[in-house]
C-alpha positions as CSV (number, residue, x, y, z in Angstrom):
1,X,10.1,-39.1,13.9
2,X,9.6,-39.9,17.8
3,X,12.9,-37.9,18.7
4,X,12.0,-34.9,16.0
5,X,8.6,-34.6,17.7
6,X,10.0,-34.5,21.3
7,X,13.0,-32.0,20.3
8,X,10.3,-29.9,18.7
9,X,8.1,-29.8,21.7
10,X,10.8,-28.9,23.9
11,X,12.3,-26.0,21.8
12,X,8.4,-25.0,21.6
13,X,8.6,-24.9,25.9
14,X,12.2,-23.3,26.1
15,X,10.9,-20.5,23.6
16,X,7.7,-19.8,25.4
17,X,8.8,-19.7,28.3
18,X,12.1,-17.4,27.5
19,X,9.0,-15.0,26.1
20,X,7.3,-14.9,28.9
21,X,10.8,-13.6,31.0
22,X,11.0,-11.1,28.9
23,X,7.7,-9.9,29.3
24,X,8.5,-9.5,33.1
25,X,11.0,-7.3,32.4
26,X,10.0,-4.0,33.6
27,X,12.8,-1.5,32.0
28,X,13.1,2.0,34.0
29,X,14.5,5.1,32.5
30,X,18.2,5.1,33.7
31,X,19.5,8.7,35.7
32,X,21.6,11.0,33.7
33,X,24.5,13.3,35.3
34,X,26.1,16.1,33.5
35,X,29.6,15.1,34.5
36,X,31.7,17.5,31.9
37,X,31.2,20.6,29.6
38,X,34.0,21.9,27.7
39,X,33.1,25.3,25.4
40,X,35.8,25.8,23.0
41,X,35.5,29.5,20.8
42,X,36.7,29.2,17.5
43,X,37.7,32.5,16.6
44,X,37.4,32.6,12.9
45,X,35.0,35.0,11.1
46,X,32.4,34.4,11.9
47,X,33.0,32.9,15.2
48,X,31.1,30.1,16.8
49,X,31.5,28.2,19.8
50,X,31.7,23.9,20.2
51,X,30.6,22.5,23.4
52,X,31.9,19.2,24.8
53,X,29.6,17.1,26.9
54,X,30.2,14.0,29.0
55,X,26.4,12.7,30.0
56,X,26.6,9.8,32.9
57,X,23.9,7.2,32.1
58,X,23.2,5.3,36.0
59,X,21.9,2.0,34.3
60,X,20.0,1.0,37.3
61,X,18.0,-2.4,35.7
62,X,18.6,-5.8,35.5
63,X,19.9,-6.0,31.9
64,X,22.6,-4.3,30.3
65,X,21.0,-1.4,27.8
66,X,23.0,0.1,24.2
67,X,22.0,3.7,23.7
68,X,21.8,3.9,20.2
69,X,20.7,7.7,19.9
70,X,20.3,10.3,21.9
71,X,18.3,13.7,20.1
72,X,18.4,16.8,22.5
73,X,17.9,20.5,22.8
74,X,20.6,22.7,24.6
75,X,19.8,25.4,26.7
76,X,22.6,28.3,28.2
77,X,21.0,29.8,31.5
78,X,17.6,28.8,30.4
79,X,18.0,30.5,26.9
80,X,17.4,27.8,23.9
81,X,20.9,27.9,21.9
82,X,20.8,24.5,19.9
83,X,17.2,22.8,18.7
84,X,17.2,19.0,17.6
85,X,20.5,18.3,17.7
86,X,20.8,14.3,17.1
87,X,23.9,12.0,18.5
88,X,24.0,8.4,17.4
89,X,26.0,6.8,20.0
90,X,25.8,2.9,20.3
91,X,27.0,2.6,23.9
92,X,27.0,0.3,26.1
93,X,25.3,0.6,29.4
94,X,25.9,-2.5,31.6
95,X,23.3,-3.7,33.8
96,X,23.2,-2.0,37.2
97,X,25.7,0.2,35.9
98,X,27.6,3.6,34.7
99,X,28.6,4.6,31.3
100,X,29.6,7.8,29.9
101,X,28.0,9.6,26.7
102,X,30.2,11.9,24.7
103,X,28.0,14.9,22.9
104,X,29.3,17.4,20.6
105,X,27.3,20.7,19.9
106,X,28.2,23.4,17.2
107,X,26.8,27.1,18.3
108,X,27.3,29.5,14.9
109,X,27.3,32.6,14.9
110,X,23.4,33.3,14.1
111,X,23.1,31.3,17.6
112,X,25.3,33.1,19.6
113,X,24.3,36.7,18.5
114,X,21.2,35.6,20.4
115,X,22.6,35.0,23.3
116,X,25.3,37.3,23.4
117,X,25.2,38.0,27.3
118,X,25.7,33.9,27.9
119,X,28.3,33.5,25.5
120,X,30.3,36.2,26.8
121,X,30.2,35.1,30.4
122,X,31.3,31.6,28.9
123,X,34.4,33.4,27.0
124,X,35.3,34.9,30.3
125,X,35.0,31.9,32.4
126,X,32.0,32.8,34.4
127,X,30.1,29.7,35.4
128,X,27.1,29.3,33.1
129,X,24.2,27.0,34.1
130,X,23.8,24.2,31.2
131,X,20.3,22.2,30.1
132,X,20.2,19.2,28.2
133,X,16.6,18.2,27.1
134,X,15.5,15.2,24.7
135,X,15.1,11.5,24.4
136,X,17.3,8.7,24.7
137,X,16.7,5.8,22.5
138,X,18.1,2.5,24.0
139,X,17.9,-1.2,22.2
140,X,16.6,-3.3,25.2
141,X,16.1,-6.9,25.1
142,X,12.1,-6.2,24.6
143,X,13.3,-3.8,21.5
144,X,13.6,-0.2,21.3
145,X,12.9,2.1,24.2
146,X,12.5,5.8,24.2
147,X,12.7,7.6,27.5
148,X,13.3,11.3,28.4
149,X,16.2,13.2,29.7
150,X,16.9,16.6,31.1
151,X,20.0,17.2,32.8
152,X,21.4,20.3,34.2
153,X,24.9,21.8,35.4
């Protein structure tokens, strides 16, 4: 009974005071890159256009962070094309450090006829100026965080 009280005590202390570190923990939106984007025209009728993107998340806290979704809006020289787009991703972002996140957008061809001028200077290889804007929901060790992004190319 003696050794059952003390072992109880002392898990009592260790969890407390394992709380409290956590509670210190003062998590910081990571920095985001736009590192790749890929457009690829599928010429079926109707056409439409997928875009690749590679998104570097700069972890710069103390703990490593999983983004487990990432919801965004995609803009083509400042022109909405895609609305609510969601990713779930379940990446790994080591503390104090760089991982990549892979997105995949569909443009049809109600979307593009809208922003005709921007999708033809993508066809032709002009450079076209790319927006990512949404949230990034990570699983932290104090549960889940929701921080913003926009990131530009």
């Amino acid at each position: 009974m003696k050794h059952t009280l003390v072992y109880s005590s002392l898990l009592a202390v260790l969890s407390l005071s394992g709380c409290s570190s956590l509670g210190n923990l003062n998590i910081i939106n990571p920095s985001y890159s736009l590192r790749e984007v890929r457009p690829r025209v599928n010429l079926a009728l109707p056409p439409s256009i997928d875009f690749d993107f590679t998104v570097g998340v700069d972890n710069p806290n103390t703990v490593a962070l999983r983004l487990d979704r990432f919801d965004f809006d995609l803009l083509i020289n400042n022109n909405p094309v895609l609305r609510n787009v969601r990713s779930d991703q379940g990446i790994h972002i080591p503390a104090r450090g760089i991982g990549d996140v892979h997105l995949t957008s569909h443009v049809n061809y109600n979307e593009i006829r809208t922003i005709y001028r921007e999708v033809a200077e993508v066809v032709q290889g002009n450079r076209a100026r790319y927006e990512i804007r949404g949230n990034a929901y990570y699983n932290t060790p104090i549960g889940q965080m929701r921080f913003p992004v926009t990131v530009t190319r």
